[in-house]
FIKENU-115448 format. One line per 2 residues: their letters; for each residue x, y, z of C-alpha. Coordinates in Angstrom, 1 decimal. Layout:
REM residues N
A = X,Y,Z; ...
//
This chain:
REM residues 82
XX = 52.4,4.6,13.3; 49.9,1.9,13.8
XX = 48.0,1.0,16.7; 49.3,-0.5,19.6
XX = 47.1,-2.9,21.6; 48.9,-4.1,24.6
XX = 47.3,-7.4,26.4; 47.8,-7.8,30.6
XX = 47.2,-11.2,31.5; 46.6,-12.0,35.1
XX = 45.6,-15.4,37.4; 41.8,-14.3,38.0
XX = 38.9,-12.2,37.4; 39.2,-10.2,40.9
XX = 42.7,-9.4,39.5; 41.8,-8.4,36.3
XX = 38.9,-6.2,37.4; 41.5,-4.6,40.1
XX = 44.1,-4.0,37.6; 41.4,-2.5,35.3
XX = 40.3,0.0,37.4; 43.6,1.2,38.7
XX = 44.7,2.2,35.2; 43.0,5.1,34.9
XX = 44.8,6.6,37.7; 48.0,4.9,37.0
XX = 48.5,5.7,33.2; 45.7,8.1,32.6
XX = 44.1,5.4,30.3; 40.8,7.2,29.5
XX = 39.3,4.0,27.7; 37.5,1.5,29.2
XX = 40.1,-1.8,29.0; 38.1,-5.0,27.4
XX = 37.9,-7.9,30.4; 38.1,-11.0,28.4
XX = 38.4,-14.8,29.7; 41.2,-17.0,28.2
XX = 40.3,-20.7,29.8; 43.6,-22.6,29.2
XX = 43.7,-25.2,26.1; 41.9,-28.2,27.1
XX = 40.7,-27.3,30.1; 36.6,-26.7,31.5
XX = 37.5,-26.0,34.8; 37.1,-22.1,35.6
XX = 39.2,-21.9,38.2; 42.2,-22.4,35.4
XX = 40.5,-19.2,33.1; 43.0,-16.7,33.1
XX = 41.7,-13.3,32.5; 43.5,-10.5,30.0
XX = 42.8,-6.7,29.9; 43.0,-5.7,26.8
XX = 44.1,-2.2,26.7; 44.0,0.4,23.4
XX = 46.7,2.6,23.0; 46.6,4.3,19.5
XX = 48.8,7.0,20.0; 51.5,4.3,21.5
XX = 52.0,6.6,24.7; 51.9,4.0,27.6
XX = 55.4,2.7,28.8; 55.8,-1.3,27.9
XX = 57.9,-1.8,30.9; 55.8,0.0,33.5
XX = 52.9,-1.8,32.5; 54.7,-5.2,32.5
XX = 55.7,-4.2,36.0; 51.9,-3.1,36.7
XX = 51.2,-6.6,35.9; 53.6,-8.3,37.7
XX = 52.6,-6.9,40.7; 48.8,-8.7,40.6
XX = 51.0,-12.0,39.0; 50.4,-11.6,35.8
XX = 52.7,-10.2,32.5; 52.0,-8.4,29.8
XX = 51.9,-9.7,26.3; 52.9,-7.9,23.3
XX = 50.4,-7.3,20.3; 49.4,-6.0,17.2
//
């Protein structure tokens, strides 16, 4: 099985840094989640930066749909990758 990397994106930094802290005692995710900014194509302005948590999940344990719920509930969604 390969590695599953599963990529949260939500409206703002405060958000992200919320949802990354919660994980640990949501989903027992023992890993520090990478923070990363995405600023929208074309577009300076930081207040349009969205910001993804970039979570590792090698042994492919954390439920897809409870995470994309996770997301939702700071507005964001959870994008599926490789």
């Amino acid at each position: 099985m390969s590695d599953v990397r599963h990529v949260l994106v939500l409206p703002d930094r405060d958000a992200a840094e919320e949802v990354a802290e919660s994980l640990e005692d949501r989903f027992g995710v023992r890993e520090e989640p990478q923070l990363v900014r995405d600023a929208l194509a074309g577009e300076d302005d930081a207040e349009d930066a969205q910001w993804l948590v970039v979570i590792e999940d090698p042994a492919g344990r954390l439920d897809a749909m409870a995470l994309d719920a996770f997301a939702a509930e700071y507005e964001g969604w959870r994008e599926t990758g490789h």
